[in-house]
LUMLUM-403847 format. One line per 2 residues: number of its first residue (from 1); their letters; for each residue z, y, x of N, C-alpha, C. Coordinates in steps of 0.2 Angstrom, whole numbers, plus 2048, in hexadecimal, padded with zeros to 3 digits. Layout:
! residues N
NUM	A	Z:Y:X:Z:Y:X:Z:Y:X | ...
! end
This chain:
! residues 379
1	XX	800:7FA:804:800:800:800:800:806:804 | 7FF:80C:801:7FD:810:806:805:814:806
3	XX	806:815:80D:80D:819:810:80B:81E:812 | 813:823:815:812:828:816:812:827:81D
5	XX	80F:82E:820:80F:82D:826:817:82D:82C | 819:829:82F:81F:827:833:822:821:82F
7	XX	81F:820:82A:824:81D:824:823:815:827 | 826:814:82A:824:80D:82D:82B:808:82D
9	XX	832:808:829:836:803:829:836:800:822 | 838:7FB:823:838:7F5:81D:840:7F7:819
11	XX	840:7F6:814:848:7F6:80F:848:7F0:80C | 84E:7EE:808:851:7E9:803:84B:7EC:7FB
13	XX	84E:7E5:7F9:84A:7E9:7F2:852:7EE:7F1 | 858:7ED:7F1:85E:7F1:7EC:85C:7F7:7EF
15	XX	85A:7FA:7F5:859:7FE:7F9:855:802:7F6 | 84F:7FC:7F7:847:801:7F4:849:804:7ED
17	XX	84E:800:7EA:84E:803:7E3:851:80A:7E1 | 855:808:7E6:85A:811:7E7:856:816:7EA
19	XX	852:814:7EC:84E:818:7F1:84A:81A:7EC | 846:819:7E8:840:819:7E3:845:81B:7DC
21	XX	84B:81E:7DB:84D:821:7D8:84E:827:7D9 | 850:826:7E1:852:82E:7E3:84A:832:7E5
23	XX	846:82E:7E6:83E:830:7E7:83C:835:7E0 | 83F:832:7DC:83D:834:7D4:841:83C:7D3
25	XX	846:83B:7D4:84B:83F:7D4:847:847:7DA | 846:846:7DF:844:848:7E4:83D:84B:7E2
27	XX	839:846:7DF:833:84A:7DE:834:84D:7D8 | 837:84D:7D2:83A:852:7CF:83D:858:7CF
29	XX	840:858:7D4:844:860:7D7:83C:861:7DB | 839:85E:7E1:835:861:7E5:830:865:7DF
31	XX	82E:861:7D8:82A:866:7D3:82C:86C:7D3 | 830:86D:7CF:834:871:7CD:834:876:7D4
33	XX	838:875:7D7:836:879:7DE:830:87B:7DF | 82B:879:7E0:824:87D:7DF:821:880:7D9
35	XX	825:87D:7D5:825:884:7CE:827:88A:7CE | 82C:889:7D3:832:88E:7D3:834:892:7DA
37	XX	831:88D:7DE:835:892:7E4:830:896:7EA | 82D:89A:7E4:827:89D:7E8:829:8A0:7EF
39	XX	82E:8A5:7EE:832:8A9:7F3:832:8A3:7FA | 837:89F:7F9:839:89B:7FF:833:897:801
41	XX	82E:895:7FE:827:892:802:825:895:808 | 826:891:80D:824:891:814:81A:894:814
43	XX	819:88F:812:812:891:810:80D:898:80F | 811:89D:80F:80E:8A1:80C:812:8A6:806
45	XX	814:8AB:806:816:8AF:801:815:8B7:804 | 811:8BA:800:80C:8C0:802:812:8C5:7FC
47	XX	816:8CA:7FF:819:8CF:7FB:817:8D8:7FC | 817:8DA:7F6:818:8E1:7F7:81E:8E5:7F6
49	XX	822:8E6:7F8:829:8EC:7F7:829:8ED:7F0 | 824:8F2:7ED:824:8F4:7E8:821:8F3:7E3
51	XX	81E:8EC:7E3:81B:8E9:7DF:81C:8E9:7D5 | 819:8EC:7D2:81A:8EA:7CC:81A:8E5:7C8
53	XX	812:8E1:7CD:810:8DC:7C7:80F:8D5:7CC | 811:8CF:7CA:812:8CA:7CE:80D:8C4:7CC
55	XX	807:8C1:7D0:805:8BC:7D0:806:8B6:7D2 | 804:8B1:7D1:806:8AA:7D5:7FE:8A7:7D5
57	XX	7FE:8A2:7DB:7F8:8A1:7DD:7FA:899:7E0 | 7F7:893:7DE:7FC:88F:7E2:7F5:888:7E2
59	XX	7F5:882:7E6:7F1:87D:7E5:7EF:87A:7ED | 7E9:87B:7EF:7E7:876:7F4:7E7:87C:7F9
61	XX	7E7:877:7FF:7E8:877:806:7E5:87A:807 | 7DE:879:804:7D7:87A:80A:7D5:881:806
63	XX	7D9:882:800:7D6:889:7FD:7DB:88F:800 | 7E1:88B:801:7E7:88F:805:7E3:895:809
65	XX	7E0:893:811:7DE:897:812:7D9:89D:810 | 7D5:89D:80B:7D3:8A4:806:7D7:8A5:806
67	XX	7DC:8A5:801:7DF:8A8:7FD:7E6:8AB:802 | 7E6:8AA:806:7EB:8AD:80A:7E6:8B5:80D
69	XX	7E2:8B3:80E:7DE:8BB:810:7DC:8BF:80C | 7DA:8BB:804:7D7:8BE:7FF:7DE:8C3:7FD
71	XX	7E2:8BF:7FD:7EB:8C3:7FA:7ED:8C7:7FE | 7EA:8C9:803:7ED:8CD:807:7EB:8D3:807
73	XX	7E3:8D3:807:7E0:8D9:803:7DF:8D9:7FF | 7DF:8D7:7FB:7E0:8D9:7F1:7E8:8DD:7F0
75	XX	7ED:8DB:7F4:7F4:8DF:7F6:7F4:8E5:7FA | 7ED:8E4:7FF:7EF:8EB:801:7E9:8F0:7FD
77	XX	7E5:8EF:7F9:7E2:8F2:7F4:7E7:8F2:7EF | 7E9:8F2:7ED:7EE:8F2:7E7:7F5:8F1:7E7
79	XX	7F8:8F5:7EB:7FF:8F4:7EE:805:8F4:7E9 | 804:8F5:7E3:809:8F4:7DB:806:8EC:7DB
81	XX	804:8E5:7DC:802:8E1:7DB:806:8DC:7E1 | 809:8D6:7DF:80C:8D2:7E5:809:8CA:7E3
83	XX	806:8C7:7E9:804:8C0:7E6:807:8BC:7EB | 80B:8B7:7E8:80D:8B2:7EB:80B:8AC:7EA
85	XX	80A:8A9:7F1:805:8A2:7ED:808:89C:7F3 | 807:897:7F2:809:88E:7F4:802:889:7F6
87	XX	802:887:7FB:7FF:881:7FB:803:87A:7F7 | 800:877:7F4:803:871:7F0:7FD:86B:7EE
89	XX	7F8:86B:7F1:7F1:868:7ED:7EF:869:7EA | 7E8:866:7E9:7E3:869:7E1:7E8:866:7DC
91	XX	7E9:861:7DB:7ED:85C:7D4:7F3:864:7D3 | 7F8:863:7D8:7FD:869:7D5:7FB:871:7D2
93	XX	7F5:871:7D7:7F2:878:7D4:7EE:878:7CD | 7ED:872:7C9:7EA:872:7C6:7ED:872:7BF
95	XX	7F3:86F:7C1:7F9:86A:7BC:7FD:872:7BC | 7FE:876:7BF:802:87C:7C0:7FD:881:7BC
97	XX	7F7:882:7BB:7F3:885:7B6:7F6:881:7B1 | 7F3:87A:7B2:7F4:879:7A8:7FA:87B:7A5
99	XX	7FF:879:7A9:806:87A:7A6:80B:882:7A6 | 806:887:7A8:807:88C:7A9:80C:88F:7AB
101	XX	80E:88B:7B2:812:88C:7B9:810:892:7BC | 80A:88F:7BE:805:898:7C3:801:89A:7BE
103	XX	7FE:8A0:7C3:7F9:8A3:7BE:7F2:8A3:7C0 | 7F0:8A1:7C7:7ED:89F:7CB:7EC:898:7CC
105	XX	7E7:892:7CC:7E9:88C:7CE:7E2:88B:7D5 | 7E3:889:7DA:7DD:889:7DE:7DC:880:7E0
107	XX	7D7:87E:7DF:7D4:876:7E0:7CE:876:7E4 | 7CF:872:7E7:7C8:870:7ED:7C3:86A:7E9
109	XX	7C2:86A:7E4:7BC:866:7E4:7BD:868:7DC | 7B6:864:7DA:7B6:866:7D3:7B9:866:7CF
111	XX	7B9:86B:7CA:7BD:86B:7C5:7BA:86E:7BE | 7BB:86C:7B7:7B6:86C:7B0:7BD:86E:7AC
113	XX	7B9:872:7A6:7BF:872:7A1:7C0:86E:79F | 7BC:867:79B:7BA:862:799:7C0:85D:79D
115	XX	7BF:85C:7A2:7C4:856:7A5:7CA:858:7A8 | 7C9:860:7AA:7D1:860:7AD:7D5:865:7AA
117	XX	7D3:868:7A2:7D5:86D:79D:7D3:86B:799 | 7D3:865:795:7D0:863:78F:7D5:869:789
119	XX	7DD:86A:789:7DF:86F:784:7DC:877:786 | 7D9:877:78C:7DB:87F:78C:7D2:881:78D
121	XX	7CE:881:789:7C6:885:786:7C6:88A:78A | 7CA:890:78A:7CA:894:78D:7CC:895:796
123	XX	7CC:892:798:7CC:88F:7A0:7C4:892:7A5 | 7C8:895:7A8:7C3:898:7AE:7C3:896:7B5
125	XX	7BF:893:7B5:7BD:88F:7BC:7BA:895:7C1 | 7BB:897:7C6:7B6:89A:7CC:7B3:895:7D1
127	XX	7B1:895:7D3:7B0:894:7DB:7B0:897:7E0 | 7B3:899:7E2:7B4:8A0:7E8:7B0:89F:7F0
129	XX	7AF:899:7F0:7AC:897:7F6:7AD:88E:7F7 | 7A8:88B:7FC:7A5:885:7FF:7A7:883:804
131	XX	7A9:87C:804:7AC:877:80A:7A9:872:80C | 7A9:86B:80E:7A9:866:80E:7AD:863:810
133	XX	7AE:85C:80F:7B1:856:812:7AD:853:816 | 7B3:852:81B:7AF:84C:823:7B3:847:825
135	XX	7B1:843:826:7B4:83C:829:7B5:840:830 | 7BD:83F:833:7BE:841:83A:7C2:83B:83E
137	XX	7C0:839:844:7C3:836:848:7C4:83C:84D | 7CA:839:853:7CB:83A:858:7C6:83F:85C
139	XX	7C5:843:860:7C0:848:863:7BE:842:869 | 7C2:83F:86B:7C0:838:873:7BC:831:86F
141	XX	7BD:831:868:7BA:82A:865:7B3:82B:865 | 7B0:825:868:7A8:824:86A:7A8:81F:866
143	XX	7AB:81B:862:7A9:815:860:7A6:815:858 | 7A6:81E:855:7A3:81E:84D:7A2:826:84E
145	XX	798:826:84C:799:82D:84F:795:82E:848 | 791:82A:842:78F:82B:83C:793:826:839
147	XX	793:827:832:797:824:82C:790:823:828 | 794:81D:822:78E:81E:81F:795:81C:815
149	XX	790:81D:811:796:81A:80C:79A:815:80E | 797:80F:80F:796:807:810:79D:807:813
151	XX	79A:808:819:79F:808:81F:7A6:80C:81D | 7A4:812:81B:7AB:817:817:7B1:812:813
153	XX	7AD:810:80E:7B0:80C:80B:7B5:807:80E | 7B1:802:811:7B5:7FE:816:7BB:800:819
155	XX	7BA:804:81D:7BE:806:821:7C4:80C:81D | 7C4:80F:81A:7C9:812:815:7CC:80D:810
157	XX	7C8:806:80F:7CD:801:80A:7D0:7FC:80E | 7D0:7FC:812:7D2:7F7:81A:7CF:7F0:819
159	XX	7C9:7F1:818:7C4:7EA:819:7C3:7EB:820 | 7C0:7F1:823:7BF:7F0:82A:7C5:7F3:82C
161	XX	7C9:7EE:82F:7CF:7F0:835:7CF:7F4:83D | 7C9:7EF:83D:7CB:7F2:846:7C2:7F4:848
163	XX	7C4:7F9:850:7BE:7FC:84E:7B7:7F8:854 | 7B9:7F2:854:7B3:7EE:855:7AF:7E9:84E
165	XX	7B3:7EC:84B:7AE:7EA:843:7AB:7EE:844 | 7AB:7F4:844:7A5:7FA:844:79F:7FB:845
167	XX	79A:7FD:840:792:7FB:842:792:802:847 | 790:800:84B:78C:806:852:788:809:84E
169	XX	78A:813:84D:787:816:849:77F:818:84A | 77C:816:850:777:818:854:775:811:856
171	XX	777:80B:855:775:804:859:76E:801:854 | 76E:7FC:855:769:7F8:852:76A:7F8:84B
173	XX	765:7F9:846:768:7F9:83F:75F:7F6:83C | 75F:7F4:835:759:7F1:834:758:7F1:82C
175	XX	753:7EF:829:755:7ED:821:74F:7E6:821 | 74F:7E3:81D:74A:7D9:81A:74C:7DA:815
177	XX	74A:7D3:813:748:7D1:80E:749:7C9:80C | 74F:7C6:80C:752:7C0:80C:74B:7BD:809
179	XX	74C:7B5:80A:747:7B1:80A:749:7AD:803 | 746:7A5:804:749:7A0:7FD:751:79F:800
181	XX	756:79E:7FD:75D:79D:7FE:75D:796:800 | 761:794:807:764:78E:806:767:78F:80B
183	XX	76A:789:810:76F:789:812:76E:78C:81B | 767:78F:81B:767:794:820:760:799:81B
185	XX	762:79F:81C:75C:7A4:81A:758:7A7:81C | 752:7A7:81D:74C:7AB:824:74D:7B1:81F
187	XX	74C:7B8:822:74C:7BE:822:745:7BF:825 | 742:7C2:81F:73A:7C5:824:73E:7CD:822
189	XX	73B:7CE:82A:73F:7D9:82C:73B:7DB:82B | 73A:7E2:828:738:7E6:828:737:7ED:82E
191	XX	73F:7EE:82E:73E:7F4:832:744:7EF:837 | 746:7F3:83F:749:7F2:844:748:7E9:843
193	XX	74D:7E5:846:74E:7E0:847:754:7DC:849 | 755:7D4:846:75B:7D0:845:75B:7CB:84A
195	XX	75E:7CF:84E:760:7C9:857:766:7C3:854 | 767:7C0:85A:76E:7BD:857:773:7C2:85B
197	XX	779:7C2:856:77D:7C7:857:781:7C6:84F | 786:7CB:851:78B:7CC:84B:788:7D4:847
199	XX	789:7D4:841:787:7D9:83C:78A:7DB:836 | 789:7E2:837:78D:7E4:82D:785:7E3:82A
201	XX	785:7DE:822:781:7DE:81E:782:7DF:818 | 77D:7E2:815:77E:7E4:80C:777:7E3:808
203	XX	777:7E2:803:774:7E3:7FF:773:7EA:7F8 | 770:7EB:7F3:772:7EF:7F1:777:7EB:7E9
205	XX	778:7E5:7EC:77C:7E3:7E5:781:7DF:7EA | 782:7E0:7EF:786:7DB:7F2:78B:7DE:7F9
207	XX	791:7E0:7FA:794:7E4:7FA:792:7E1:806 | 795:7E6:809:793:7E5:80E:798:7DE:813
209	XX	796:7DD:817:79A:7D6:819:797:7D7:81F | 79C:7D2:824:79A:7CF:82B:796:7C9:82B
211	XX	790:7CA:82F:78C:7C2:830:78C:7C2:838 | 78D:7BC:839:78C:7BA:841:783:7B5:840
213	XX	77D:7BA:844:778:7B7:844:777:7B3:848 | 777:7AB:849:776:7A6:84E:76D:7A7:84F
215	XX	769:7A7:84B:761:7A6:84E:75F:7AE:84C | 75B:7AF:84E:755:7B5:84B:752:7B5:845
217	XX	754:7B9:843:750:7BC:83A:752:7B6:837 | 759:7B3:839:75C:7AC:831:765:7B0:832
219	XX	765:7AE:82C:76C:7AF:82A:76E:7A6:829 | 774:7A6:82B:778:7A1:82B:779:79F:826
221	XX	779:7A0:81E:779:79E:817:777:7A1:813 | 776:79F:80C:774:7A4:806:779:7A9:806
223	XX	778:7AF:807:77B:7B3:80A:77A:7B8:802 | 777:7BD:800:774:7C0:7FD:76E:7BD:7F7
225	XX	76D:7B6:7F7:768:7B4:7F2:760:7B4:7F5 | 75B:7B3:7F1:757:7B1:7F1:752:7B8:7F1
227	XX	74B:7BB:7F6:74B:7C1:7F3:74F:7C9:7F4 | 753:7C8:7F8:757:7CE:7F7:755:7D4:7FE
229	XX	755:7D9:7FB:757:7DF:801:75A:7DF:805 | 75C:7DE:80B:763:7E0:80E:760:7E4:814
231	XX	768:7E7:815:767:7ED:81A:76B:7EB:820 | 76B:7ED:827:771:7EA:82C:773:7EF:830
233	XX	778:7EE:833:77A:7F4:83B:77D:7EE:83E | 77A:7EE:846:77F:7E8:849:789:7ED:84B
235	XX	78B:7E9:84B:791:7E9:84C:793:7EA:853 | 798:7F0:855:799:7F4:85A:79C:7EE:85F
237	XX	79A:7EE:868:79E:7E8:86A:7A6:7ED:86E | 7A7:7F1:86B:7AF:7F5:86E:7B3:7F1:86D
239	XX	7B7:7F4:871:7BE:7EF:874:7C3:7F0:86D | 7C5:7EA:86C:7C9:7EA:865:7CE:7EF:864
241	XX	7CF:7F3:860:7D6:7F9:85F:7D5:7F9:855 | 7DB:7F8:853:7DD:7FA:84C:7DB:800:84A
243	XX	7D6:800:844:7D9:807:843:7DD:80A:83E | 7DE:80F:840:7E5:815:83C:7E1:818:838
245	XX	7E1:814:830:7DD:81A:82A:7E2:81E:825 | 7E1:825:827:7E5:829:824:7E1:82C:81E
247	XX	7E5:82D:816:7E2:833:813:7E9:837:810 | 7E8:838:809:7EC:83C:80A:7F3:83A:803
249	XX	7F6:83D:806:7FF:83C:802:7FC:841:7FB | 7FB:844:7FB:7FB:849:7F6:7F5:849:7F1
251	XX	7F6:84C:7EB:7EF:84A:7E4:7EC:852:7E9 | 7E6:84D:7ED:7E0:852:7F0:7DB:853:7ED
253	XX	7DA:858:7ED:7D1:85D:7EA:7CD:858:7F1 | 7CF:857:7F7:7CC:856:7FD:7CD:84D:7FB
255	XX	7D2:84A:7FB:7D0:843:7FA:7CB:842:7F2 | 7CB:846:7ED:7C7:846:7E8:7C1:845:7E7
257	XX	7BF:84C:7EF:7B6:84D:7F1:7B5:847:7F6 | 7BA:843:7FA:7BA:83E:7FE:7B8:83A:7FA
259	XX	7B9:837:7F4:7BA:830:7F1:7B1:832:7ED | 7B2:835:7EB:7AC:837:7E7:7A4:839:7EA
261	XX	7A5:83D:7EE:79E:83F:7F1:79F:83A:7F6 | 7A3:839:7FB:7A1:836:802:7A2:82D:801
263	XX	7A7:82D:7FD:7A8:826:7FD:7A2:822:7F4 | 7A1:828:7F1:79E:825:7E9:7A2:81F:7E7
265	XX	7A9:823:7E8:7AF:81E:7E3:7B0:824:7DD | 7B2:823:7D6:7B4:829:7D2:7BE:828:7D3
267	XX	7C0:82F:7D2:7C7:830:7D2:7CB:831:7D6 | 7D0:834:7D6:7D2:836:7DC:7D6:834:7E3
269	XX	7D6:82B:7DF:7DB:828:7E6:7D8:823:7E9 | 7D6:822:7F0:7D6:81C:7F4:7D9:816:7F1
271	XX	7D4:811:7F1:7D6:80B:7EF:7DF:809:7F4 | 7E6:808:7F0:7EA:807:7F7:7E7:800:7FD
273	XX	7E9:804:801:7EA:7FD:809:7F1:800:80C | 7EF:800:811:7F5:802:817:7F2:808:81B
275	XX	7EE:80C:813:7EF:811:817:7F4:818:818 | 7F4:81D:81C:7F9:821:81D:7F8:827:81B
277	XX	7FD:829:815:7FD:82E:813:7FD:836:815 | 7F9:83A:818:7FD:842:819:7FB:848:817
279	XX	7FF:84B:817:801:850:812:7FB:857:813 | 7F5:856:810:7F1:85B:813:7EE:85C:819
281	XX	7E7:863:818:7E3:861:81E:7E7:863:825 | 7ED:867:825:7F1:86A:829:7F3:864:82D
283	XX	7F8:85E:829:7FA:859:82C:7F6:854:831 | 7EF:854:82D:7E9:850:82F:7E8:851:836
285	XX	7E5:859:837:7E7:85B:83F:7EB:85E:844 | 7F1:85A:840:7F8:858:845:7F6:854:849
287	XX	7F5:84D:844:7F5:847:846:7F1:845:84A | 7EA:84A:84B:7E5:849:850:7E7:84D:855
289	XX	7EB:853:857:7EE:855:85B:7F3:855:85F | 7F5:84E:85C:7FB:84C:861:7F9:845:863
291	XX	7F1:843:862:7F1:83D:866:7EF:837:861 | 7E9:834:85E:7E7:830:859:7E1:82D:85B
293	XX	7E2:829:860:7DB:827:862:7D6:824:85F | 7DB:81E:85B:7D9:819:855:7D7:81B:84E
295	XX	7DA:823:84C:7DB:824:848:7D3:828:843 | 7D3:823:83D:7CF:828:83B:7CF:82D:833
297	XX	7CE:831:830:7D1:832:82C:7CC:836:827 | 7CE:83F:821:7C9:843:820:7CB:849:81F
299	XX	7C7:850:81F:7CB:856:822:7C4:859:81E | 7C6:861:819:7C2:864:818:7BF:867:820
301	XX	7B9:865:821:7B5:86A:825:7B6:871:827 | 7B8:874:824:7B9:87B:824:7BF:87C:82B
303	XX	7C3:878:828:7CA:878:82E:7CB:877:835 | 7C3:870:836:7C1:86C:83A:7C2:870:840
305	XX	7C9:86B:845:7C7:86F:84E:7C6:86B:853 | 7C7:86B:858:7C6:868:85D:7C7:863:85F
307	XX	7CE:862:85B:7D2:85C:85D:7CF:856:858 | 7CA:857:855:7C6:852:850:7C2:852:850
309	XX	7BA:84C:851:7B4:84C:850:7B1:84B:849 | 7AF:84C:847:7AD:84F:83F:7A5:847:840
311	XX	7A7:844:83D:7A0:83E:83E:79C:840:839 | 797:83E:83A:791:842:836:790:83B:82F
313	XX	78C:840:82B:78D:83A:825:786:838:822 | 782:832:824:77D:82F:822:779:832:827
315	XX	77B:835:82D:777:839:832:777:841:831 | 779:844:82C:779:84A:82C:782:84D:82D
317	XX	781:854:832:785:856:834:787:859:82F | 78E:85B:82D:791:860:82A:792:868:82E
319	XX	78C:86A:82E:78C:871:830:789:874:829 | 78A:87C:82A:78A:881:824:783:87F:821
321	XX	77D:87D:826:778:87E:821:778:87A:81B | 77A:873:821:777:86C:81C:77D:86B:815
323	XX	782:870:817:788:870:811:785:874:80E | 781:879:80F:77E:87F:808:778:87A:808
325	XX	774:879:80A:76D:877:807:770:870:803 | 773:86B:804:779:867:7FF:777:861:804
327	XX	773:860:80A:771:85D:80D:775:857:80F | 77C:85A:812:783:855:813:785:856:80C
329	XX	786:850:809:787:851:801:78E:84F:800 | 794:84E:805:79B:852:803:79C:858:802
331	XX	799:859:7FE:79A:863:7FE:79E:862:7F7 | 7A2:868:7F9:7A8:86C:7F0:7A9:872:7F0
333	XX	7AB:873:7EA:7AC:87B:7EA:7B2:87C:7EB | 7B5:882:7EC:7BC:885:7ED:7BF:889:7E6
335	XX	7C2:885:7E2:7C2:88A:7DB:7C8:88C:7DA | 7C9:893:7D7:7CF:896:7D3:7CE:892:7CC
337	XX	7D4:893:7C9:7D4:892:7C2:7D8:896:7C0 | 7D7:898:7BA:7DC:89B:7B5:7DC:89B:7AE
339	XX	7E1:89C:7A8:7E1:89A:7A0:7E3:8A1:7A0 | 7DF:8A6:79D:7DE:8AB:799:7E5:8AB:794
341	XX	7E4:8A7:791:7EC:8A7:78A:7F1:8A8:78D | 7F1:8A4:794:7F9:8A3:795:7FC:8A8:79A
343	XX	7F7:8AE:79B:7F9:8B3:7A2:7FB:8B9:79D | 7FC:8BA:797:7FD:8BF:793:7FD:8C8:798
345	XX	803:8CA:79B:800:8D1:79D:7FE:8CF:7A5 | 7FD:8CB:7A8:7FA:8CA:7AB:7F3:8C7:7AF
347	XX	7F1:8C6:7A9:7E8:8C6:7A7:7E5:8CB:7A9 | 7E6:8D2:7AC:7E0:8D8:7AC:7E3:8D5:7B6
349	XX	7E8:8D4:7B8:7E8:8D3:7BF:7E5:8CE:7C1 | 7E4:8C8:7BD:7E3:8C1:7C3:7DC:8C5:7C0
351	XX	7D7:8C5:7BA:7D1:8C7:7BB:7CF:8CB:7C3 | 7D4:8D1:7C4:7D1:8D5:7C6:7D3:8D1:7CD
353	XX	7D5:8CE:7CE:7D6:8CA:7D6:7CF:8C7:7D7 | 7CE:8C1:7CF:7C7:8BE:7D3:7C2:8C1:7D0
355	XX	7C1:8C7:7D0:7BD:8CB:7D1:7BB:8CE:7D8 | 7C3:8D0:7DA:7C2:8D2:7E2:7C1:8CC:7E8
357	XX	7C2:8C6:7E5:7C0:8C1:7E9:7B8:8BE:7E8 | 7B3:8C1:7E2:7AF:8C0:7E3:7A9:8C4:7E3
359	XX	7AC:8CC:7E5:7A5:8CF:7E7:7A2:8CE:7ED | 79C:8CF:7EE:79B:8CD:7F3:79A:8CD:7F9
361	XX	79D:8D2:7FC:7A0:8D6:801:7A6:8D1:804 | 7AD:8D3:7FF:7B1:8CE:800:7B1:8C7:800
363	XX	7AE:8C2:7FD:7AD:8BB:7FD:7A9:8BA:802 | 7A4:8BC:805:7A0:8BA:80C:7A6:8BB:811
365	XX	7AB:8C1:810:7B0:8C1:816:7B5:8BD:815 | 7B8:8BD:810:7BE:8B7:80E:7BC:8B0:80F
367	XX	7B7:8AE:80F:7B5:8A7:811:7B2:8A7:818 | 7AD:8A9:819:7AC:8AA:81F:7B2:8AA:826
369	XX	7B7:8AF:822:7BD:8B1:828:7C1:8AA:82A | 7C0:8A5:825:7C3:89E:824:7C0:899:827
371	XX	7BB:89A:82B:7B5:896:82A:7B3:88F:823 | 7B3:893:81E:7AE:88F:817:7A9:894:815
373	XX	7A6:891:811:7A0:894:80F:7A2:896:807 | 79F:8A1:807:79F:8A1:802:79F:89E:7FC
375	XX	79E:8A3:7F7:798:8A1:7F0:791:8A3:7F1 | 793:8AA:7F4:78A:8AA:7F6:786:8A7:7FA
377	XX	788:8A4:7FF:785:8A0:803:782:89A:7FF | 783:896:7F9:782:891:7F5:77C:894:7F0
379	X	77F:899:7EB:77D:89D:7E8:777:8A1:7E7
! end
C-alpha cells in the first residue's frame, strides 16, 4: 500500500488501531486548521496594516507560486485589500470553494461545473496560466531517458521493480505481426528487428509483459494469439538497483494530470503498491536534492531544477513550445475558482483580483516570473 515518505516501521494490529483513530482525530483538527488558521500558515500569508477588506486564496502547490506574486501586487495596488492564502492541494482548494471556507480556490488540472460543482451553476472557473507534468528521475540516471504510457504504467503500479526491467529508451525497439499460434510463434517484422534477447512486449489488447527470445523472429509460446500486432523495446542490460516510485500524499491537481494525460488511467489515485507518498511538488525536490539515485517520481514542470532530469514523454520534450502547441500532451491549466452566492460583499473584490490577474500585461508577467506559461501564450 502506498506510505508515507520515512514511514518505514511495522505495528501490532492494537497499535495500528490506535494509531488509525488518532490519524482520524488528527486529520480532523489538521482540516479545520486549514480552514481556519490562515494567519499561522507557514506558507504564505500576504498582510496590509490597514486593510479593510480580507480575501482568502487557498489549494495547489503548483498554483502557490502565481498567486503569491499575483497577491502581492493586487496589495500593493489596492492597499485597503489583504489576501491571505495556503497551499493545501487542488482536492482542498476545491472542497474549500464548495464548502465555502475560502473565497478563492486554485487547482492544477481540470476542473467543470458539471463534476466538481454539480450544486453550485453559478461557479467560475479561470485559467490564469499553463504547466505540465513530467516524469523526473535523478539528474545522474542514464538508465530511462523517454517514458512512454506502457512503461509509466508499469513502473508507477510496481510491476516493474527494478531498473534492469527497463526498455532502453533509445535501444532496439520493433513492431510484427504474430504468425498461426502454437507452442512456438514465427513473428514476420515489420520495422527494426527480433534477436534473441529479453524484451517488453504488448499488443493493443494485451497488456505489456517480459519475453525471453531464444531464436530469431519466434516467440517461445502463444504469446498474443494468432494474427496480432505487437510492438517491442529490448530490455536495458543495467546493473540491478530497486526502484523508489514516489507520487503524491496529498488529493493532487498534479497526480490528477499524471494519472489522466500521461498515464490514460481516469481519477485521481495511483493504483496502491509500495509506493511513497510526498507532500507536494516542494517535497518531490527535496527528495532529489538530498540524493535519490533509484528514485523515480512526478513534478509540475514549471518548478523543474537541476537536481532532476525531466524524461521526455513518447519522445517529446516538455519545453514551452511543445506544452503550448499541445505537442507533449501532459499539459493543464492553472485555475481559480470561485461561487458568486457565497462571497456576498466580497464579490466586487475577488472579481476585481481575477481581473487583475488576467489582463494581459500582468498574466504574461505573473506566469512568466514563475516559469509557467500564461493564458495568452495557449490562447
Amino acid at each position: 500500500m502506498k506510505h508515507m515518505k520515512n514511514d518505514k516501521a511495522g505495528v501490532s494490529p492494537v497499535i495500528a488501531t490506535l494509531i488509525l483513530v488518532l490519524i482520524a482525530v488528527a486529520a480532523g483538527v489538521a482540516f479545520f486548521a486549514w480552514q481556519s488558521g490562515w494567519q499561522e500558515d507557514a506558507t504564505g500569508n500576504i498582510s496590509n496594516a490597514n486593510a479593510q477588506t480580507e480575501i482568502t486564496i487557498g489549494g495547489s502547490s503548483t498554483v502557490y507560486p502565481f498567486t503569491a506574486v499575483a497577491a502581492e501586487a493586487f496589495m500593493e495596488a489596492n492597499p485597503t485589500v489583504k489576501i491571505s492564502y495556503q497551499s493545501g492541494g487542488s482536492g482542498a482548494g476545491t472542497a474549500g470553494v464548495r464548502e465555502g471556507v475560502i473565497d478563492i480556490g486554485a487547482a492544477s488540472s481540470d476542473r467543470t461545473q458539471a463534476k466538481h460543482f454539480p450544486d453550485h451553476p453559478d461557479v467560475v472557473i479561470t485559467a490564469v496560466g499553463y504547466d505540465a507534468v513530467g516524469v523526473v528521475v535523478d539528474d545522474g540516471n542514464t538508465r530511462i531517458n523517454d517514458i512512454n504510457a506502457t512503461v509509466a504504467i508499469e513502473i508507477f503500479t510496481m510491476v516493474i521493480t527494478d531498473w534492469n526491467q527497463v526498455p532502453v529508451a533509445s535501444g532496439a525497439s520493433g513492431t510484427g505481426t504474430t504468425g498461426a499460434a502454437g507452442s512456438e510463434t514465427t513473428v514476420t517484422v515489420s520495422t527494426g528487428t527480433l534477436a534473441i534477447g529479453r524484451y517488453r512486449m504488448w499488443s493493443a489488447t494485451t497488456l505489456v509483459r517480459t519475453v525471453d527470445v531464444i531464436a530469431a523472429n519466434t516467440l517461445p509460446s502463444d504469446l498474443f494469439g494468432a494474427s496480432a500486432s505487437i510492438s517491442w523495446q529490448v530490455i536495458t542490460s543495467a546493473t540491478s538497483a530497486p526502484i523508489e516510485v514516489y507520487d503524491r500524499a496529498d488529493k493532487s491537481g498534479t497526480e490528477e494530470c499524471f494519472n489522466e494525460k500521461l498515464l490514460g488511467l481516469d481519477g485521481s489515485s495511483i493504483p496502491e503498491g509500495d509506493q511513497t507518498g510526498v507532500a507536494g511538488n516542494q517535497e518531490m525536490l527535496d527528495l532529489f536534492e538530498a540524493g535519490a539515485p533509484n528514485a523515480i517520481g512526478f513534478i509540475s514542470t514549471g518548478v523543474a531544477t537541476s537536481d532532476v532530469k525531466l524524461v521526455t514523454l513518447d519522445g517529446v520534450a516538455a519545453t514551452e513550445e511543445n506544452i503550448a502547441d499541445g505537442s507533449y500532451t501532459a499539459q493543464r491549466p492553472l485555475n481559480y475558482m470561485y461561487i458568486p452566492s457565497q462571497l456576498g460583499g466580497k464579490l466586487a473584490i475577488v472579481e476585481a483580483y481575477i481581473d487583475f490577474c488576467m489582463s494581459p500585461k500582468n498574466n504574461i508577467d505573473f506566469a512568466h516570473s514563475v516559469d509557467y506559461l500564461s493564458w495568452y501564450d495557449l490562447e
